[in-house]
C-alpha positions as CSV (number, residue, x, y, z in Angstrom):
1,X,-4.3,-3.4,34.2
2,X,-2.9,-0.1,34.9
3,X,-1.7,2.0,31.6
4,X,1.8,2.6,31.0
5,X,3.1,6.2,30.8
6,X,3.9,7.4,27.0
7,X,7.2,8.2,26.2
8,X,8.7,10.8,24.3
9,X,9.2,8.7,21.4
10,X,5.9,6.6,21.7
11,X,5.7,3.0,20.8
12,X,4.2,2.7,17.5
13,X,1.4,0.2,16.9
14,X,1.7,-0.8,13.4
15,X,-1.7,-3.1,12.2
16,X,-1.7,-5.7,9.6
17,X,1.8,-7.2,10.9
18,X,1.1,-10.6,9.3
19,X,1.7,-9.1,5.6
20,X,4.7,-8.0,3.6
21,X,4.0,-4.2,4.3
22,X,3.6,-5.1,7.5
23,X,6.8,-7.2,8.6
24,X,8.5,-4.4,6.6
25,X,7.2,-1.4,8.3
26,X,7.8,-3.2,11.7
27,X,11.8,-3.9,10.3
28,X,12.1,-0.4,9.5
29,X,10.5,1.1,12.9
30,X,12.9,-1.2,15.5
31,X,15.9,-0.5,12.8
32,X,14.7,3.0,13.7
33,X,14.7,2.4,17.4
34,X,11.3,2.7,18.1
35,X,9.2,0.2,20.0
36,X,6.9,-1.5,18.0
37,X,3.1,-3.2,18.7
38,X,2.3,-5.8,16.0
39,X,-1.0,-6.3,15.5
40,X,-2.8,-9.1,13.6
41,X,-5.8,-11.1,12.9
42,X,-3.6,-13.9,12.8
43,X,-2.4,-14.8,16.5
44,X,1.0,-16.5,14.3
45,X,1.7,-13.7,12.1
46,X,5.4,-13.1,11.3
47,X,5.0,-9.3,12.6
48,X,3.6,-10.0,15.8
49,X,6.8,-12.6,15.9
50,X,9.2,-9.5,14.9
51,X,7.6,-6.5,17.2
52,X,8.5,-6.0,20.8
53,X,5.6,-6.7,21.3
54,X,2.5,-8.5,19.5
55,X,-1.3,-8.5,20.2
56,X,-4.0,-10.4,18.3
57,X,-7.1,-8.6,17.4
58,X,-10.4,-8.9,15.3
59,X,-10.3,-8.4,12.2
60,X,-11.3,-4.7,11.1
61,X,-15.1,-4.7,10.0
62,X,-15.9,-6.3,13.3
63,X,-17.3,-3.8,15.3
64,X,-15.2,-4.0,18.3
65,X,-11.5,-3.4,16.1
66,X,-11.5,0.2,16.7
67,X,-12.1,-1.2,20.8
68,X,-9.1,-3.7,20.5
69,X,-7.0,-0.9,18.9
70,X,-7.5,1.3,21.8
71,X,-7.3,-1.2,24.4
72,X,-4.3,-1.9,23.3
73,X,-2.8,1.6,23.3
74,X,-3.8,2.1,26.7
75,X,-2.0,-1.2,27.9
76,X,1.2,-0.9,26.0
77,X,1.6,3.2,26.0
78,X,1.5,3.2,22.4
79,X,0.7,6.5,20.9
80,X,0.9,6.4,17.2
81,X,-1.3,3.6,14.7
82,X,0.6,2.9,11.5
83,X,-1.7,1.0,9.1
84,X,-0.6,-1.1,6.6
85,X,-4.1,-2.2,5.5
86,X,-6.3,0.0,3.0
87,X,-9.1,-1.6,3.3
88,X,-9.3,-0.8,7.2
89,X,-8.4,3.0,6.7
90,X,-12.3,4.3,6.3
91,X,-12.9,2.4,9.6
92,X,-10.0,4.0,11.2
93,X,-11.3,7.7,9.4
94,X,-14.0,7.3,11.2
95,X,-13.1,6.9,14.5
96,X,-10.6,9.5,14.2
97,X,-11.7,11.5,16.8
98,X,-11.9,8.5,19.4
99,X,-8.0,7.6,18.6
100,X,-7.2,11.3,19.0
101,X,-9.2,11.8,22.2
102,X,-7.0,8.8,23.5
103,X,-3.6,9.9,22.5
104,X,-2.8,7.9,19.5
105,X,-1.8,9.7,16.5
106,X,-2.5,9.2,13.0
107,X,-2.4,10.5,9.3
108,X,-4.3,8.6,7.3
109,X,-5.7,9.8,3.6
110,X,-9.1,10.8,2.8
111,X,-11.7,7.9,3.4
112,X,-13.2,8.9,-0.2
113,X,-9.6,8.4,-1.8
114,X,-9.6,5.1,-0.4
115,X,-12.4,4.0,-1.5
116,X,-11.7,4.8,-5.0
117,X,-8.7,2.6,-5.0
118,X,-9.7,-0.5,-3.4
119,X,-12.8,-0.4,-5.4
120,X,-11.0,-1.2,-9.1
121,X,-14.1,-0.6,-11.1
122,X,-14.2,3.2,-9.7
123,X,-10.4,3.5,-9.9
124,X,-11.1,2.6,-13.8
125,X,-13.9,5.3,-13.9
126,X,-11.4,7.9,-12.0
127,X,-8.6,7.3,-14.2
128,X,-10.9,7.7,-17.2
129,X,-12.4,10.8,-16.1
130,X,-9.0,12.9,-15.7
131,X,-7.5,11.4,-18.7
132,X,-4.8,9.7,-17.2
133,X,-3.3,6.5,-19.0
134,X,-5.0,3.5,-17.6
135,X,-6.4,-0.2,-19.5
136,X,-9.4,-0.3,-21.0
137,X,-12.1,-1.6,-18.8
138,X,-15.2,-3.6,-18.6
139,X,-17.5,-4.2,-15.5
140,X,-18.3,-8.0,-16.2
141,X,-18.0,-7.5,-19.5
142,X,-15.4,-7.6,-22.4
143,X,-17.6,-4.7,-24.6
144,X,-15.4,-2.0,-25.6
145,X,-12.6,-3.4,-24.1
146,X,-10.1,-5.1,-27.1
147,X,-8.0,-8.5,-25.7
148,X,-6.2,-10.7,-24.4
149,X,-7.2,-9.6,-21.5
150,X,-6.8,-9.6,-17.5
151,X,-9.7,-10.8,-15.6
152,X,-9.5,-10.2,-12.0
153,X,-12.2,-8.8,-8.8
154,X,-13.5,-5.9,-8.3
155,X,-12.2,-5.7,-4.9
156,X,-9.0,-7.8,-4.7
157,X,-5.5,-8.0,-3.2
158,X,-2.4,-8.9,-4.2
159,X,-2.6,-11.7,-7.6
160,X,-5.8,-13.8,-6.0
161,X,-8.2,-14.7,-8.9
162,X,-6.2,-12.8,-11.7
163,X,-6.1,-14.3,-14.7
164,X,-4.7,-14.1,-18.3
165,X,-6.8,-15.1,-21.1
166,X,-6.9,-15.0,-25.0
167,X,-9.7,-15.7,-26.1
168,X,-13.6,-15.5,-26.1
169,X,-13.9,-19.4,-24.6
170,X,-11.7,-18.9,-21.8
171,X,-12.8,-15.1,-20.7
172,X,-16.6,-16.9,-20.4
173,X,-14.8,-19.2,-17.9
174,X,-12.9,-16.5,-15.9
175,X,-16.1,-14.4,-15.6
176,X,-17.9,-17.1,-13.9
177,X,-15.1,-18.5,-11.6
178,X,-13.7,-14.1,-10.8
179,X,-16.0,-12.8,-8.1
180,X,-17.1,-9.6,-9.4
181,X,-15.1,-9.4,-12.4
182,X,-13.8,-6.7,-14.2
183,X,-11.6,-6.9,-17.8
184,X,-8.8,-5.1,-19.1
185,X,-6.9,-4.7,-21.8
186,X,-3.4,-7.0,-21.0
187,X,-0.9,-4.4,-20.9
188,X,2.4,-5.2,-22.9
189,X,5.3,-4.0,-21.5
190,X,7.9,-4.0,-18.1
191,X,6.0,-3.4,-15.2
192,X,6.9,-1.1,-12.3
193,X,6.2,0.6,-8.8
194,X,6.2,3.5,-7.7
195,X,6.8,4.0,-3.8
196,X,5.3,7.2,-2.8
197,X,5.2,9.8,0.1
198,X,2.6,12.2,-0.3
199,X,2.6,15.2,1.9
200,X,-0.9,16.5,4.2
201,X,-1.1,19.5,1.5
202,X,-1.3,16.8,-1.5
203,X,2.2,17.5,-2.8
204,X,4.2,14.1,-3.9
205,X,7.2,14.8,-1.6
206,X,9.3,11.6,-2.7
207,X,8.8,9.0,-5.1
208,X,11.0,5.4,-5.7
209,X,10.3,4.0,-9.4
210,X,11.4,0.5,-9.3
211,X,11.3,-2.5,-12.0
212,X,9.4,-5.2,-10.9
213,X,11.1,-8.0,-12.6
214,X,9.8,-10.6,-10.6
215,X,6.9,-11.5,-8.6
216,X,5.6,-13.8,-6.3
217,X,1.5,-13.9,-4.5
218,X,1.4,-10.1,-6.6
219,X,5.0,-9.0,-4.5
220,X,8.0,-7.8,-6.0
221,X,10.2,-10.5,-5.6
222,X,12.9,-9.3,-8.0
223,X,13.6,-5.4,-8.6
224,X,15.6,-2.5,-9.5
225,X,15.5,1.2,-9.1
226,X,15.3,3.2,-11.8
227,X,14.9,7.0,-12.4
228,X,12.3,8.2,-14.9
229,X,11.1,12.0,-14.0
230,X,8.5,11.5,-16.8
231,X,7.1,9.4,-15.1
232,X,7.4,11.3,-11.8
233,X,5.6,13.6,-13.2
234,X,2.5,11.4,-14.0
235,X,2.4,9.8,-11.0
236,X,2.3,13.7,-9.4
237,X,-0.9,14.2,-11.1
238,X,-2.0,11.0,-10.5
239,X,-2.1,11.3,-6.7
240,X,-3.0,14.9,-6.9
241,X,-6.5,13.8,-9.1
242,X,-6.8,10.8,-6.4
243,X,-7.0,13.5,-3.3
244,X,-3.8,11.0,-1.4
245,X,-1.3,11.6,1.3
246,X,0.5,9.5,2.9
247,X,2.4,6.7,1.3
248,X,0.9,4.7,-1.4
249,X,2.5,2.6,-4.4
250,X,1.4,3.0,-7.7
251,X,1.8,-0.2,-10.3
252,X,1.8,0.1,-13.9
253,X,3.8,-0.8,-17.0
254,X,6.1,0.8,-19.9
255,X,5.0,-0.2,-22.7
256,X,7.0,-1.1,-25.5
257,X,6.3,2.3,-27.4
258,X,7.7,3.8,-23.8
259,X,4.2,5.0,-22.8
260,X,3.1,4.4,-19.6
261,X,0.0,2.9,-18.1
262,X,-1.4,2.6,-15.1
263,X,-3.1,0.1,-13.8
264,X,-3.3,0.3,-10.1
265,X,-2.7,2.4,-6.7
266,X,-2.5,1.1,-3.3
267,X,-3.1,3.5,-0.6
268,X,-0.3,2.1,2.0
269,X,3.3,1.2,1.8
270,X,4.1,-1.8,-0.2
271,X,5.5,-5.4,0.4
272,X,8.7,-4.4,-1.5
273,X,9.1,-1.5,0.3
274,X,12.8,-2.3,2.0
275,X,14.0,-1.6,-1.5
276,X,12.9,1.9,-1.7
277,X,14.6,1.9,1.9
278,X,18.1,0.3,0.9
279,X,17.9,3.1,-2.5
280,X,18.1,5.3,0.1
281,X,14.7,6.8,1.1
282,X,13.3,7.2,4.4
283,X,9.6,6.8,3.7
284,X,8.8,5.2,7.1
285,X,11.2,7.8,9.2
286,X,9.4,10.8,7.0
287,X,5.5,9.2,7.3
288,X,6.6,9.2,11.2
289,X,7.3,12.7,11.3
290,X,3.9,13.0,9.6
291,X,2.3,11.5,11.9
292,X,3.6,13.2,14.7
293,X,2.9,16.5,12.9
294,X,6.3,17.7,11.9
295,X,6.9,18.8,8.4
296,X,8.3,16.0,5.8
297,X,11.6,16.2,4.4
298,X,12.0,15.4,0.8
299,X,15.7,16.0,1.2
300,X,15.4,12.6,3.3
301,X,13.4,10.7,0.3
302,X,16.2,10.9,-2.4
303,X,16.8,7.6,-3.6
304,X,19.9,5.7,-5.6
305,X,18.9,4.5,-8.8
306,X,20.3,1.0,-9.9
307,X,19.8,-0.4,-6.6
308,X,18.6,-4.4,-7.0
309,X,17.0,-6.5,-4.7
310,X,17.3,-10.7,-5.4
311,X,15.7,-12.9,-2.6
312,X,14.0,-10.3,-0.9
313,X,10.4,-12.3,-0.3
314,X,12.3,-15.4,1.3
315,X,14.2,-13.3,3.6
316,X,11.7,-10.6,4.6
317,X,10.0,-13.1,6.9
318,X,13.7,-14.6,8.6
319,X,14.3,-14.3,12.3
């Protein structure tokens, strides 16, 4: 098959369509105007479904992804790869040059910086090292670290195999059944997110606190925006001491005292994103221009506070 020329405004190939981040990203882009790939490991993915158009591929630590990736580019036209999956974004790193040589732009954050927060025993170790407010934790153990507790993997997504425990009888049974276990101190408190847009010099150029008062599979279900330039201002050395750019979301809670803690950073956009987009900012419009090696606008990331979102899991995936 012959490839397709590449537009002015190339058709944006956006991987890990089947997921919340995904199907949101993919929203955003054809609310945008852009033409979207959806890519998948899952042939039925609701992204795929939702792009103009949708290819299945293997999964990213098969050898051949990076092959699929570029296959598809050259078919479709595409010139840009939006990932919404960390854990693929070393693999990607990579093969940077191959993706360039072909025409398909990216911006994607430091391998290194990825690593450190997919892996949440070396987040722990990170966070400890720079001071910054984070649980109390254990590598398969509960020594030095006070309960109850949250027992959950090493390496994990979303709320799969976390679990709240109380006592010394049921952590014993949540360290056996957790692959790879770590503990932490349960954090009191209302939790939050921060959607971020860091930009290619390491300066935060917008971030969207929201309240997560609800969740479902570990997504905000239930949320509001909130403003808090304290906490702005943590999560600006928090990123800075990770090495990110690009978007991320960081989770963490307020505790009753009004500290905050930290628990966790994701180096991608998250499922709840289309409330940072209704508040008001463009993080998929600025990562874009990123991308495409123009200069982002914080001017374009201001947000509304107050702005709530109700049944947004149950209708991101409607037709």
């Amino acid at each position: 098959m012959s490839s397709r020329p590449r537009p002015d405004r190339p058709a944006v190939i956006v991987t890990g369509a089947g997921g919340p981040a995904g199907v949101a990203v993919v929203r955003a882009l054809r609310a945008a105007g852009r033409r979207v790939i959806g890519c998948d490991a899952d042939p039925h993915a609701a992204g795929i479904r939702l792009a103009d158009e949708g290819c299945a591929v293997v999964r990213y630590d098969d050898p051949s992804y990076v092959d699929d990736l570029l296959d598809i580019s050259g078919k479709t036209g595409a010139g840009v790869l939006l990932s919404t999956i960390a854990e693929e974004m070393p693999v990607l790193a990579a093969a940077s040059s191959r993706l360039a040589s072909a025409g398909l732009a990216t911006w994607l954050p430091p391998a290194g910086a990825v690593v450190t927060c997919i892996d949440k025993w070396q987040f722990a170790q990170t966070m400890t090292l720079h001071a910054l407010p984070a649980p109390a934790t254990g590598l398969a153990t509960s020594v030095g670290v006070p309960g109850p507790w949250i027992v959950k993997p090493r390496f994990g997504r979303g709320s799969r195999d976390v679990l709240a425990v109380d006592d010394e009888d049921e952590l014993r049974w949540a360290l056996a059944r957790v692959p790879e276990p770590i503990v932490q101190t349960r954090v009191p408190g209302r939790e939050f997110t921060v959607d971020v847009l860091i930009a290619r010099s390491g300066r935060l150029a917008g971030a969207v606190p929201r309240w997560r008062d609800e969740t479902k599979a570990g997504i905000s279900t239930k949320g509001e925006t909130f403003a808090d330039p304290s906490l702005v201002r943590l999560v600006t050395v928090l990123v800075s001491e990770l090495g990110l750019e690009g978007p991320a979301n960081i989770q963490g809670f307020v505790q009753p005292s009004g500290d905050v803690m930290f628990i966790e950073v994701n180096p991608r956009f998250s499922g709840a994103l289309p409330l940072s987009l209704a508040a008001g900012a463009d993080l998929v419009g600025e990562y874009l221009r990123g991308v495409e090696g123009l200069p982002v606008r914080p001017s374009r990331l201001r947000y509304r506070a107050g702005v709530r979102m109700t049944r947004y899991y149950e209708e991101l995936f409607e037709e």
